[in-house]
TORRO-784744 format. One record per residue: z, y, x of N, C-alpha, C, CB in turn. Coordinates in pm, whole numbers, plus 50000, padded with zeros to 5 digits. Glycine has a CB too. Example, Ala and Ser with C-alpha at 12.3 -4.5 7.8 and 13.67 -1.06 7.14 Angstrom:
BEGIN
507804943151319507804955051230507804967051320509054955351131507084977551285507144989451367507875000351290505724994051408
// end
This chain:
BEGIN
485485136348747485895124948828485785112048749487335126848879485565099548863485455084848775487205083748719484885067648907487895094048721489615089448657489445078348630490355096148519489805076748513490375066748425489815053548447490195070248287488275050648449487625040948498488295035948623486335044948516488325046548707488575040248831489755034948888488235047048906490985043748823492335036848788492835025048754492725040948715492095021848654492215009748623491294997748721491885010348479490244996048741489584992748856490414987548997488835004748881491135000149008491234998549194492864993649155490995018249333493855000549053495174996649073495444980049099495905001748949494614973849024494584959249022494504952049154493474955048943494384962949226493964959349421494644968849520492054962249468495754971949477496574982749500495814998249565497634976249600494965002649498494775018549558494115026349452493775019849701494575041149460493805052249330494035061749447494725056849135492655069049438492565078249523492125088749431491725075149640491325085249348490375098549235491745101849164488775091449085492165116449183493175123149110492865136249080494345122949175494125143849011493805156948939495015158849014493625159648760495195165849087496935171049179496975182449204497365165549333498425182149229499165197849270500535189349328499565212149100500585198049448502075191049484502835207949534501955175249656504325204549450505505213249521506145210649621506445215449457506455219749735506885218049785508835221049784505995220949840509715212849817511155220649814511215215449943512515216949695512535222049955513845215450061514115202150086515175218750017514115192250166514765182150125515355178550269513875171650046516025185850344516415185050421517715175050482516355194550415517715173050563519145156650562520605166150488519895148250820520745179050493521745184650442521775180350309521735197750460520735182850233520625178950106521285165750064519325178550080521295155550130521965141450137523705147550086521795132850336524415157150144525415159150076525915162049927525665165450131527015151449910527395153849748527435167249738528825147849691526765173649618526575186549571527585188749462525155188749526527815199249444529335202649368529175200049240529925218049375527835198549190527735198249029528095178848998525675205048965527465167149124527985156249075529085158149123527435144549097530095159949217531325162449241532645167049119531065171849333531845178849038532295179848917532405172848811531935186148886531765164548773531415152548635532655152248602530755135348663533535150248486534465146948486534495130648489534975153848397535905126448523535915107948508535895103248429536735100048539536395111648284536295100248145535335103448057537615099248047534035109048152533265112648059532335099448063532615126948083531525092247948530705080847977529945080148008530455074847931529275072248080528125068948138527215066248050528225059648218525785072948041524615076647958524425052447947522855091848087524045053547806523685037247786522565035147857523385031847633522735018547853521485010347951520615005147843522054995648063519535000747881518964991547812518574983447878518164994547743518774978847996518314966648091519644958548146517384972948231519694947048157520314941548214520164932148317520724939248152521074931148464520084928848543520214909648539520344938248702519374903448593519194888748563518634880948734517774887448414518834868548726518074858548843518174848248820518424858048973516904837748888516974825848823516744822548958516074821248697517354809649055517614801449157516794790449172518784797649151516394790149238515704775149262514974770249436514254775349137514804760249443514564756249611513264753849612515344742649680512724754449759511854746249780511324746049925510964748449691510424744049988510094741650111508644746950168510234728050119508314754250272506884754250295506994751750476506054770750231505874746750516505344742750628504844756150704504264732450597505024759750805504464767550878504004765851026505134775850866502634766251101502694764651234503054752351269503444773051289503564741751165504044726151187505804727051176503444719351369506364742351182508014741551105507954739050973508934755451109508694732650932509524730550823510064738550765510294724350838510424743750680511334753850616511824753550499510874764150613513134750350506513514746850309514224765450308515484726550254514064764350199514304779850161514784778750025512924789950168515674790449986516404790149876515444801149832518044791849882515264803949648514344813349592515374820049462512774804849539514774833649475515664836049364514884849649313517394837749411514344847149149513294848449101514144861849009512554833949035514314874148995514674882448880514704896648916515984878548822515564902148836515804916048843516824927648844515364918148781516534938248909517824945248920517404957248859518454947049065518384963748797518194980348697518444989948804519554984248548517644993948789517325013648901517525022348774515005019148994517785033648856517715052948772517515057848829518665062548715516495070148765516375082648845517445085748913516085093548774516985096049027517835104049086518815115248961516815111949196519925112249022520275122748951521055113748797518735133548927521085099348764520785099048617522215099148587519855086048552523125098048653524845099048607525375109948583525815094748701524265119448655525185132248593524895139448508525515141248664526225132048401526165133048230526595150648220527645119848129525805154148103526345169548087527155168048007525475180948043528485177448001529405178047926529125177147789529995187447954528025182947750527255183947641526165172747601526685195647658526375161247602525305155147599524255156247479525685143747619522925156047522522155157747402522485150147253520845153847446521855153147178522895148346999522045135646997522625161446798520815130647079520295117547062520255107247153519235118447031521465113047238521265103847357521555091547368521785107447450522145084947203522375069447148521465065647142522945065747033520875074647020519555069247033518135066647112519335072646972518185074647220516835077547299517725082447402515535088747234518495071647493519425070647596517915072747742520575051847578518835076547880518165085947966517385069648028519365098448088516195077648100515585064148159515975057848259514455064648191515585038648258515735034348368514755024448362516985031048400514965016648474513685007948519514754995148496512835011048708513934983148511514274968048556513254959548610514774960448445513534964848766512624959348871512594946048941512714966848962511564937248867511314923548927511174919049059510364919648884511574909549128511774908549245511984894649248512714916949295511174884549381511284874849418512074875349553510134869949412512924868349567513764866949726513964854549768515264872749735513034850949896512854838650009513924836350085511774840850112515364830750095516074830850183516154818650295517074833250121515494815350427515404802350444517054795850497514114800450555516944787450424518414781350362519034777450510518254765150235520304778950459521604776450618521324764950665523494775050593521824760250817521834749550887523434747150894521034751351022523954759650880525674758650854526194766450753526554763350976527304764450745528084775250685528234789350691528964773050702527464792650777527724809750791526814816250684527234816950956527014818450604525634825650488525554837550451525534820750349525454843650407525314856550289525784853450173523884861250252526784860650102527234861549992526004855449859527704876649992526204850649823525054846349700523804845849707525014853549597523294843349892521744847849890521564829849935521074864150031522794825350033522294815450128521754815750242521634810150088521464821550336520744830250473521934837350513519334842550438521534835950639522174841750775522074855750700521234839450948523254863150766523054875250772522604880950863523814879950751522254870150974522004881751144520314877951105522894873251382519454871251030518494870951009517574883550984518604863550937516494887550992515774897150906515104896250813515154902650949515504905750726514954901550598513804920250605516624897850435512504912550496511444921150505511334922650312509934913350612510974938750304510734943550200509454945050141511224952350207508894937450059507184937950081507044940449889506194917450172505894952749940505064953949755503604961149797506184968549603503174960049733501294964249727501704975549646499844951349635500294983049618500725001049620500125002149454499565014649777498645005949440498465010549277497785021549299499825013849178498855033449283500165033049244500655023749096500465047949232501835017649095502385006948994501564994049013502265011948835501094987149139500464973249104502164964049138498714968149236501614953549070502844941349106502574939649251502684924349017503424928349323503444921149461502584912649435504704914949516502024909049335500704893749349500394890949485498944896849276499684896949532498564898249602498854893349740498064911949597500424901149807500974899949916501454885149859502014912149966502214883649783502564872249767502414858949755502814873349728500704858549658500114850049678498924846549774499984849049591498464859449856497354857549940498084858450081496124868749914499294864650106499374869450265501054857950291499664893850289502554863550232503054862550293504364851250239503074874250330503674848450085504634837249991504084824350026504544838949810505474813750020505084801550088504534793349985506214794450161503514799049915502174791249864501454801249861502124783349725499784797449873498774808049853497434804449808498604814849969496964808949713495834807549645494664810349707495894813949545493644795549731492584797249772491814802049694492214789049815490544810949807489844820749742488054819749824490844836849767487014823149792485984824749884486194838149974484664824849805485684830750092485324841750211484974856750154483904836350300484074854650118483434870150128482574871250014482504873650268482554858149872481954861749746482644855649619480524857649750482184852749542483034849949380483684838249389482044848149235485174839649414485554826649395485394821749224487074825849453484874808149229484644795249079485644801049003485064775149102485834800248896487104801348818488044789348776486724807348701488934788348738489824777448726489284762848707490644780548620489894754548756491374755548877490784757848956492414743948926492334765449010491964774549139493314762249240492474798549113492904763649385493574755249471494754764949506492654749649596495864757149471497244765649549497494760049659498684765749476497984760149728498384751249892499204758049946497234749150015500144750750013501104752250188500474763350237500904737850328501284777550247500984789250324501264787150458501664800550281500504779150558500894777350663500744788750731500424767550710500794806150693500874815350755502004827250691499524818550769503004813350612504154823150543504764831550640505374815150473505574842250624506114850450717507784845350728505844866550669507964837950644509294831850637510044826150776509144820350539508664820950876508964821950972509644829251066508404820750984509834842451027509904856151120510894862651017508234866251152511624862150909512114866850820512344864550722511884872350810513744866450636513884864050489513104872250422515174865550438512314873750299511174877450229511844881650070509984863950233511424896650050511524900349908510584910349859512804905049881509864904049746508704903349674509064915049590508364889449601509014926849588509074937049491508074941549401509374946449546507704941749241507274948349174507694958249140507064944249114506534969749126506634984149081507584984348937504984990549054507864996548880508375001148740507034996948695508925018448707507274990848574506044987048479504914976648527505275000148448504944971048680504484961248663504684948948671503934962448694504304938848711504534926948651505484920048603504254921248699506914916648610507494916348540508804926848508507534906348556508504938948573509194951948600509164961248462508414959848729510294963548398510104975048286510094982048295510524978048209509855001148234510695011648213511205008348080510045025348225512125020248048512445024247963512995037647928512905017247947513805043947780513885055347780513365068147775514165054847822514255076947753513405092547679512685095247873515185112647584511415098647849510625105347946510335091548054511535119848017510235084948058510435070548122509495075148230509975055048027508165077348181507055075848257507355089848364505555075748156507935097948294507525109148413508695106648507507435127248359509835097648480510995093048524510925086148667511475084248423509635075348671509125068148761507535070048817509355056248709506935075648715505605073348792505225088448822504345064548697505555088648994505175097749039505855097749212505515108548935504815107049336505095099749491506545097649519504555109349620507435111649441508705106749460509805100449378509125114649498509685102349257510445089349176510435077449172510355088649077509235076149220508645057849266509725057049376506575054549351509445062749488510225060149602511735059849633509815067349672511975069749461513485068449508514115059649452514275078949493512895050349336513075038849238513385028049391511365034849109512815029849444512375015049534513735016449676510075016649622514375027249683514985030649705516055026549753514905034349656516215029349613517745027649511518335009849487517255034949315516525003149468516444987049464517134983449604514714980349453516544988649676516324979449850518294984649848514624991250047518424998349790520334997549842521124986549762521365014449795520874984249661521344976549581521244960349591520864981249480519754960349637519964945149732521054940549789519234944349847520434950849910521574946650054523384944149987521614965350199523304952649885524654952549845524874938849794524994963449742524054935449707524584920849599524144905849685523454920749409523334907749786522994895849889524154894850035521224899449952524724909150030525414906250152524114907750305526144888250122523334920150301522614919050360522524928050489521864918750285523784940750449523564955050541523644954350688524664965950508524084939550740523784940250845522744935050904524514938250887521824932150832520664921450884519664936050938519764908050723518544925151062517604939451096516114939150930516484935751333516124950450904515594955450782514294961150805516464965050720513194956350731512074957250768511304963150624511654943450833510214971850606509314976450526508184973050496509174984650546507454967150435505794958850453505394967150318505624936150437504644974350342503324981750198502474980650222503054995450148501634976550155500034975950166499524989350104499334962150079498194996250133497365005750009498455016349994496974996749836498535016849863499305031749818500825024749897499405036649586501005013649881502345006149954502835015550080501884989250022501725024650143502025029150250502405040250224501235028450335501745049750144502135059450104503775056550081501275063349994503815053550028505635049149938506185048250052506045032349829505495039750167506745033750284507035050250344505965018950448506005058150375506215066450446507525079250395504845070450466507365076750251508175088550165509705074250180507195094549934509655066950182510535057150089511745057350252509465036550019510945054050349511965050650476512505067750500510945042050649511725076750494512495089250537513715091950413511295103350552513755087650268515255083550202515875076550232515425080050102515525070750269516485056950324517565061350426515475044550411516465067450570517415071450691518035081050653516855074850818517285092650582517935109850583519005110850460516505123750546518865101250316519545100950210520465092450222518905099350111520115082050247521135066150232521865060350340520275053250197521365068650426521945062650608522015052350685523075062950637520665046750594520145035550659519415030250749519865031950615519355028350840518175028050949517785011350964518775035551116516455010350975515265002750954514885002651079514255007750859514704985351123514244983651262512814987351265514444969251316511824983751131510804986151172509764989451012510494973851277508954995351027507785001150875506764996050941507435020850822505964981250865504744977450903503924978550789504734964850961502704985850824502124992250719500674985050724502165008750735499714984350584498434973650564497634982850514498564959850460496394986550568495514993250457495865007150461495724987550307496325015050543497085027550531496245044050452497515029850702497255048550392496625060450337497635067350349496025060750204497855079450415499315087250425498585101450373500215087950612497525105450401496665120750372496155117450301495765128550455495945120450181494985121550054493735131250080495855127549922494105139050209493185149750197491685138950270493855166550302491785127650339491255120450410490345112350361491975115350463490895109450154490275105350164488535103650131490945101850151487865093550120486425095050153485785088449975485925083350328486795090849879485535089849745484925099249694485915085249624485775114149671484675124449623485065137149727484825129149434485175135349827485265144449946484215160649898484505133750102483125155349822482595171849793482965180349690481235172749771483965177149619484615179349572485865192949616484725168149558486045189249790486625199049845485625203049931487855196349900484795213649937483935217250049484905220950111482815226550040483695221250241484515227450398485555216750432485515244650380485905204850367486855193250455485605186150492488175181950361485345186350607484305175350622484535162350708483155181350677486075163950725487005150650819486875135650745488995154450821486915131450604486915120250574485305116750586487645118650445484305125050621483345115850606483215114650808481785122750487483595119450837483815115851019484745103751014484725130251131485745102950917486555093250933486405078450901487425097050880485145078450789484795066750760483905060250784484795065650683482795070650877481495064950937481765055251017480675074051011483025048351128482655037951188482955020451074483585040151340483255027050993483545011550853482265013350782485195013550700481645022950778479935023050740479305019250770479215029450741479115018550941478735013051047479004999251075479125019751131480494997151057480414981451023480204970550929481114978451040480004981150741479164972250652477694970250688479184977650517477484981950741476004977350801475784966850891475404987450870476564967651000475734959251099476404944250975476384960551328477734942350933477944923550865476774924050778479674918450746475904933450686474924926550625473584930950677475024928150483473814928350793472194932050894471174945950831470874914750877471674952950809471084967150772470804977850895472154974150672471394970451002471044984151125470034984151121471354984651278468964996351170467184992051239467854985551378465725010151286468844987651470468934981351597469944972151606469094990251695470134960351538470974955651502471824948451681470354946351372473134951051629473944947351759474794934851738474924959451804474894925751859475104916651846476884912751852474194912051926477394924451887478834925951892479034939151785479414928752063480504937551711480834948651600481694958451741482094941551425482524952851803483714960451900482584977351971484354944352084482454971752032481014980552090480984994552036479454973352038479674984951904478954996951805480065009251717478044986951668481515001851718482775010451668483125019951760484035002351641483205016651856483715027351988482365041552001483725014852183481405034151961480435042751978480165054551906479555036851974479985044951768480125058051622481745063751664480135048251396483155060951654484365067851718483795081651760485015059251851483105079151844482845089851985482025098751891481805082952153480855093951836480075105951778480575109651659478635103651758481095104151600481745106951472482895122851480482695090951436483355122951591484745133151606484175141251703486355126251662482935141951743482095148051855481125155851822481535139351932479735150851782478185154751772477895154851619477095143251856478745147751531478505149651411479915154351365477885137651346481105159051438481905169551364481075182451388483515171051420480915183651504480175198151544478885204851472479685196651686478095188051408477155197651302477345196151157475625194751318478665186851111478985193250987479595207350994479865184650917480465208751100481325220451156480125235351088481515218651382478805232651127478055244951100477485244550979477065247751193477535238750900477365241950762475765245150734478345254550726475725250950693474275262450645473915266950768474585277950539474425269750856474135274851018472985264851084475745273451126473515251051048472485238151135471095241651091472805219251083470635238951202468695242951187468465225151124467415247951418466745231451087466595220851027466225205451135465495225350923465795215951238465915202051384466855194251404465975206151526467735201351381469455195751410469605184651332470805206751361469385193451198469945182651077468545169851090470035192850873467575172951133466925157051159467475146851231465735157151224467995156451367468495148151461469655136951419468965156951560470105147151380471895140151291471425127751177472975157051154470755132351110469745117250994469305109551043468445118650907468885110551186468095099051232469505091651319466505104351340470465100251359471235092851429472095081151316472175103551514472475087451219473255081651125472595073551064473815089051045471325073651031470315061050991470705052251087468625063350997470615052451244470435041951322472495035451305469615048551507473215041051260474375035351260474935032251137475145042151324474455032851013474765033250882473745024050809474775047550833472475024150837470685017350792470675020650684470185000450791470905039850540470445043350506469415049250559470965045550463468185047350458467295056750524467685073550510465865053850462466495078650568466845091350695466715102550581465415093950862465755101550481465415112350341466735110750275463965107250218467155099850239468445098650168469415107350227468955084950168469765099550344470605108150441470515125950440470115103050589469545130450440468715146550450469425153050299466405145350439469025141550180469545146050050470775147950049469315138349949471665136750110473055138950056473515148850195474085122250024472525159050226473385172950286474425164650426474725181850118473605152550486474415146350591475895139350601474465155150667476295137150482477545134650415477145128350289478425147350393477515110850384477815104950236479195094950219476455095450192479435097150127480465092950058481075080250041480255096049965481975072950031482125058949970481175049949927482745059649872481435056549795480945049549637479285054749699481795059849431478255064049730476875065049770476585052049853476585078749854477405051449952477605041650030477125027649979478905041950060478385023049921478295007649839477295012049739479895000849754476945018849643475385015949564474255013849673474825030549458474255020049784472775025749824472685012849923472615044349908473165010949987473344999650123472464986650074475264993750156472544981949992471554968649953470604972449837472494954449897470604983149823470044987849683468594983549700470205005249648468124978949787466634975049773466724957649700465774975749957467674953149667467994938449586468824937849507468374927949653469164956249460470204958149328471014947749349469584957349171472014950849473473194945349520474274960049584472674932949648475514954849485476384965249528477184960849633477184970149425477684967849735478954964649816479974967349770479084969649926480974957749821481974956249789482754974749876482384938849839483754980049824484574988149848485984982549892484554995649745486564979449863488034973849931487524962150019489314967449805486714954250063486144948550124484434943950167486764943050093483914956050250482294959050245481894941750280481614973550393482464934350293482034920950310481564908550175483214916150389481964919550078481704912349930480284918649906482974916749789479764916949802478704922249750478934912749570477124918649869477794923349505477514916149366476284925749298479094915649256476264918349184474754928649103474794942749074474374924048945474164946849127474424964649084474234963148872472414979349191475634973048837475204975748727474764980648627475364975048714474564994348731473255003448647472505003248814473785025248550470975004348814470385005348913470185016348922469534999048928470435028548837469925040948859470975051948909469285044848737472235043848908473165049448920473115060449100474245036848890474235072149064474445075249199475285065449273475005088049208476435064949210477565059149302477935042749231479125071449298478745037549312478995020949274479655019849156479895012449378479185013549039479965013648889481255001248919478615007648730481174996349018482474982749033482594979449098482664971848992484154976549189483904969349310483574953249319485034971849384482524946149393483014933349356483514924849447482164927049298484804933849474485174922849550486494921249428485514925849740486964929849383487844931649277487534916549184487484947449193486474917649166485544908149034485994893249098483254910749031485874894949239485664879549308486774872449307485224879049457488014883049341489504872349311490144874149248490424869549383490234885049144491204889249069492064880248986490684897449000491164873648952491374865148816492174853448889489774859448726492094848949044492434837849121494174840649123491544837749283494414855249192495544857749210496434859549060495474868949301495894867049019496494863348852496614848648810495414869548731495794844448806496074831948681497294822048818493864819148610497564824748935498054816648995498954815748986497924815849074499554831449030501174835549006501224831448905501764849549006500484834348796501504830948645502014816748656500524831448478500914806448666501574792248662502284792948791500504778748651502574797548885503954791848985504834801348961503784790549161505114809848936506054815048840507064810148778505594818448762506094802948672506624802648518507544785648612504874800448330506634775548650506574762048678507854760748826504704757848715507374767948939508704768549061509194776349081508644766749178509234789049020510484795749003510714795248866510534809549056510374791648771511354788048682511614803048597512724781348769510584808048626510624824448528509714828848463510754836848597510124836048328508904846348278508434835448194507634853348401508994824348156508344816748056507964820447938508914808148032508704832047912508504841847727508074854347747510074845547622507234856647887507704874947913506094873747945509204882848079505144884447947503854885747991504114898348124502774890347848503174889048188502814894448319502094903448348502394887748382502314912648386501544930848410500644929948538502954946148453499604929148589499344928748741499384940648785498104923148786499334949848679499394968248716500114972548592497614978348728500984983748653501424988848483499945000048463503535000948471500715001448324499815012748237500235028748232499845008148079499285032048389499895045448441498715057648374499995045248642499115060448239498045070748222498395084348346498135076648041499305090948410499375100448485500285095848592499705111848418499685104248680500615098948852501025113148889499395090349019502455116048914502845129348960502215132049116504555130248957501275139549181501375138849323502035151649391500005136549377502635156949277504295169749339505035157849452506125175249142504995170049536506505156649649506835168949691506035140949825508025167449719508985175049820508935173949940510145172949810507935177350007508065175650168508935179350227507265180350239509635172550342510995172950378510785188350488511585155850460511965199150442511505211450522510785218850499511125210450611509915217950367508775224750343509795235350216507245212950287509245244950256509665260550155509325257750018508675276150198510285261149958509955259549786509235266749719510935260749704508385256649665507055266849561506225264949625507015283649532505995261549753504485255849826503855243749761504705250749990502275243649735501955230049636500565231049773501495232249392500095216949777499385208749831498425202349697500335199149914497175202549739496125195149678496135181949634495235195249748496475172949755496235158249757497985157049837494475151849866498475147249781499355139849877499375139950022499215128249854500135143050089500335141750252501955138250296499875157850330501675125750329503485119350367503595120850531503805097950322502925122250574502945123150708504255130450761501705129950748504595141150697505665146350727507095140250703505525156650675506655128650603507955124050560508135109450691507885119050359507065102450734507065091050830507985103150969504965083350870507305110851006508125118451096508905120251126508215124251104509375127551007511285127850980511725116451010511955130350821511415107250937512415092950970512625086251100511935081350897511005089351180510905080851333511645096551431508555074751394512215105851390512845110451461514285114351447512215117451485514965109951303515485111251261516525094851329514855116251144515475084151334515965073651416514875070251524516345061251328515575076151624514465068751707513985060151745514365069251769514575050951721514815037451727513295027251608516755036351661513295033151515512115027951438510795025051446512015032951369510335014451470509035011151524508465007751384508974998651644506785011151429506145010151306504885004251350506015023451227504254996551271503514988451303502344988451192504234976851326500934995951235499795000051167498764983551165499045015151261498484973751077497324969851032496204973150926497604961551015495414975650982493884972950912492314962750947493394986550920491594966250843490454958950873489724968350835490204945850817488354958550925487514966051009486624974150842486404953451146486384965650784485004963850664486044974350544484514940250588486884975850554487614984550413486924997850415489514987850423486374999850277486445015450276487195024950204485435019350252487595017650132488905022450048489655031050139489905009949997490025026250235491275032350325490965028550507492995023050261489475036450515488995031050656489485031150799487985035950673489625019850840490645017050985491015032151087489575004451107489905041251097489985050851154490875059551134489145054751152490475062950984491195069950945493125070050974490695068350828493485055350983495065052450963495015053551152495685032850858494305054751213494915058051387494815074051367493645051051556493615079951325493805096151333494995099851282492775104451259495345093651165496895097851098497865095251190497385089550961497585085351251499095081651329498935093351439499265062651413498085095451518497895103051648498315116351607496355102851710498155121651447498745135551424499965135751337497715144651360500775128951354502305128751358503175137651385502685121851426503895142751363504525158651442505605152851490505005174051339505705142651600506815140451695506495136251809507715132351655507905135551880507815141152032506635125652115510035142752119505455132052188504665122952228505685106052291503715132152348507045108352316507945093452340507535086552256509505092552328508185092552098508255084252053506625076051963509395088651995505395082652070504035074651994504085066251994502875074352020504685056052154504895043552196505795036552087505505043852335506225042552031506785030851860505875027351774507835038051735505105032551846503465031851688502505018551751501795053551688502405008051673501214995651727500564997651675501214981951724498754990451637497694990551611497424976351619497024999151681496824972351520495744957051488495164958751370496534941251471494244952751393492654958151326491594941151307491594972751490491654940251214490944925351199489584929451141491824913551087488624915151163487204912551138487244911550909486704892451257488184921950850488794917750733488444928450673490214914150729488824928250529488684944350474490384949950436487524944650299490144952550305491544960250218492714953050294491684956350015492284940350182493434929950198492714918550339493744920150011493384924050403493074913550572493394897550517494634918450747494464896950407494224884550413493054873650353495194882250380492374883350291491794873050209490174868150316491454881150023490504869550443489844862750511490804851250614488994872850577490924839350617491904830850654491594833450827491714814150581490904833450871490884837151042491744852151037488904839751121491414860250968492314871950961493914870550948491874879550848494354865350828495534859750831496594856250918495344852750794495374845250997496504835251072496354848651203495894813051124495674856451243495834866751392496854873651284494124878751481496954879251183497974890051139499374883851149497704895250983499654872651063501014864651086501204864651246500934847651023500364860051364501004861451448501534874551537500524854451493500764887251468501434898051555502194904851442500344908851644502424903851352503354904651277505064896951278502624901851183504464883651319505924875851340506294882351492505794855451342505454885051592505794888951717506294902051752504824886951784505724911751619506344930151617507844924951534504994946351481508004915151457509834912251400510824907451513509994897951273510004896851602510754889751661511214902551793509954874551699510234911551831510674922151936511454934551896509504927352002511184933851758512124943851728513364944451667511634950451675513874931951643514754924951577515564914851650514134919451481515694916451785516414909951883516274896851908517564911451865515454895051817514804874951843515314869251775515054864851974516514872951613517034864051576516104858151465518274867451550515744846451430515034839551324516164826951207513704830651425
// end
């Protein structure tokens, strides 16, 4: 596998799909939520294992414009200390070094938007209404910081960037997010354990946090501890993940309702990946799954037709999507379905069809056994001008960097803003919120291994899974409250995590067909990150402010 290369690569843009996994399955049933007799036992004067974090915030104001509102807003720039599950309960016996090489914890960075009172009624130390909604937002990695959401989608400044190729390098233009979400909600900016200005620490740290469910019960544990120190538990409570962000939301809200007893008006999810088994970088890898490459042919179909590669090129994208849809889960499941069985007529037929919706040619197509991949994808698609496509957004392109290569050595769309969203946050950071002036900024931590063991909720102990699958855990929670609406965006051009794919996930849900009608759909002319096309943006802010304002009783 591209591992390590590619880890580092994609975390910077929140997604890692190339892994080495095994997942266990246990119990984790809402019973489980009951105090168990062993913490029940602890004695009281026994001490609490040492910290090494302490938690901190730094205050400061300011104002952004939205839609032509006004909005002064109070900011409050720092951090709060998380622990594993489990980390208080001290053994009678404590290990002989536990002074020295005390148990792990995190100190998770966090920005919080409160838009400031018109009266006196506030929140304890936040400033904001409490009948307001406040929204929980981080980008995925696994371990990337909030940059990205923060400075491209939903913080009231945002760093201009080019459309669809290399943005110049410094200076870069900051400006009035006239598509802040502040409008529709109080706003908190969460970084992962270890990234950006987020620590671990402690004996076993890493295996402590980085993994599907210690992350989640890290992020958890934050969002309870919020509500507690802002004065927030009655406000309506909202989830925003982008990329792996979704993954997390899906494991993260079923703790919340089934562990913490919290219920969440609504999980709006960006870029979605809930099945690992789905996804579409080294799919041959597992023969006989032949679903992610059905799943990603209509975002194939649409890098083709944005850089005019069809032979029949169509003058509308809506159309040509509905179309591949249909054959994709139809005429070309049925002849990957036969394997070695398909005659060789067949398999022409199928090359010539997928040529006319993809504009590889038809021999290529024949070679890669009718199934191609991602990364084949972005090398091969412009390869006649040793031009790669972009992957988290097929609307980028850049120089291929080996021409002989099979698959894409880089994404460039990665290349095109990375450096924009980085170097930005740091100076508004450091300059209006008034933080991190001595501390260096992580945009991803440094995750040499990612646990993908999860406990699927209900699932028999000792059962292990290949790839990650949360699906079961979003379930639990939307039936667990019925009440929870969830709200699916993507774009059209991503292949990272292709639009299709996140409706097939939703449609195989294991709950009662009522509650589908909690599930929305919007889908922009965008890739990964929808925002970093500004026509995309401003349609997402508005059905985004319009899924808070309906599900959240209208209060703003």
């Amino acid at each position: 596998m591209r591992c390590s290369t590619y880890l580092r690569l994609v975390a910077i843009v929140l997604l890692v799909f190339s892994w080495q996994a095994s997942r266990a399955y246990a119990d984790d049933s809402p019973e489980s939520t009951k105090p168990d007799s062993k913490s029940n036992s602890k004695k009281s004067d026994e001490p609490p294992p040492p910290k090494h974090f302490k938690a901190g915030q730094q205050a400061s104001k300011g104002s952004v414009t939205v839609g032509g509102q006004h909005i002064d807003y109070d900011a409050i720039a720092g951090t709060l200390v998380v622990h594993p599950k489990g980390w208080d309960d001290v053994p009678q016996n404590s290990p002989p070094d536990e002074d020295k090489n005390p148990r792990p914890e995190a100190s998770m960075f966090y920005v919080a938007y409160f838009k400031s009172p018109s009266d006196k009624q506030s929140a304890a130390n936040g400033g904001a209404a409490v009948e307001r909604p406040i929204t929980f937002i981080f980008n995925g990695g696994p371990g990337s910081a909030s940059v990205w959401l923060h400075m491209g989608a939903w913080g009231p400044r945002r760093v201009v960037t080019a459309d669809d190729t290399h943005t110049p390098a410094a200076p870069y233009a900051i400006i009035n997010n006239n598509y802040c979400l502040l409008d529709a909600s109080d706003l908190v900016f969460i970084d992962a354990p270890g990234a950006g200005f987020s620590r671990i620490a402690g004996k076993d740290r890493e295996t402590a946090f980085y993994g599907v469910d210690p992350d989640a019960q890290a992020f958890a544990n934050f969002i309870v501890e919020f509500l507690s120190k802002y004065g927030r538990w009655n406000s309506p409570k909202y989830i925003f993940g982008e990329s792996y962000g979704t993954t997390r939301s899906a494991v993260l809200i079923s703790v919340l309702e089934t562990e913490k007893l919290v219920d969440f008006n609504g999980v709006i999810l960006l870029s979605q990946i809930l099945n690992f088994d789905n996804n579409s970088d080294q799919p041959e890898l597992n023969p006989g799954m032949d679903l992610p490459y059905q799943l990603t042919l209509p975002t194939l179909a649409a890098a083709a037709w944005y850089h005019h590669k069809l032979p029949d090129q169509r003058a509308e994208l809506a159309p040509l999507l509905q179309e591949v849809e249909e054959y994709a889960m139809n005429d070309y499941a049925l002849a990957l379905g036969k394997g070695a069985a398909l005659s060789a007529e067949e398999r022409a037929t199928v090359a010539t069809k997928l040529h006319s919706y993809i504009g590889l040619p038809v021999d290529y197509i024949l070679k890669a056994n009718l199934r191609v991949n991602g990364p084949m994808f972005e090398k091969t698609l412009q390869q006649n001008t040793d031009t790669t496509t972009g992957r988290l957004d097929a609307r980028f392109s850049g120089p291929t960097i080996d021409p002989l290569s099979k698959e894409a050595d880089y994404d460039p769309m990665v290349a095109a803003f990375g450096s924009a969203y980085v170097s930005a946050f740091n100076g508004y950071v450091r300059t209006q919120l008034k933080y991190g002036a001595d501390q260096e900024f992580y945009p991803f931590a440094d995750i040499k291994a990612w646990d993908l063991k999860h406990k699927v909720p209900g699932g028999p102990p000792g059962q292990q899974q290949d790839f990650a699958n949360v699906l079961p855990d979003l379930a639990l929670a939307m039936k667990y409250n019925p009440a929870l609406h969830v709200m699916l965006n993507g774009g059209y051009f991503d292949i990272a995590t292709p639009f299709y794919e996140g409706i097939y996930e939703m449609q195989h849900l294991t709950i009662p067909p009522e509650l589908q009608k909690n599930i929305e759909y919007a889908y922009y002319n965008s890739g990964h990150m929808v925002y970093a096309h500004e026509d995309a943006l401003k349609d997402m802010h508005a059905k985004v402010f319009d899924f808070i304002r309906r599900t959240s009783g209208g209060t703003h």
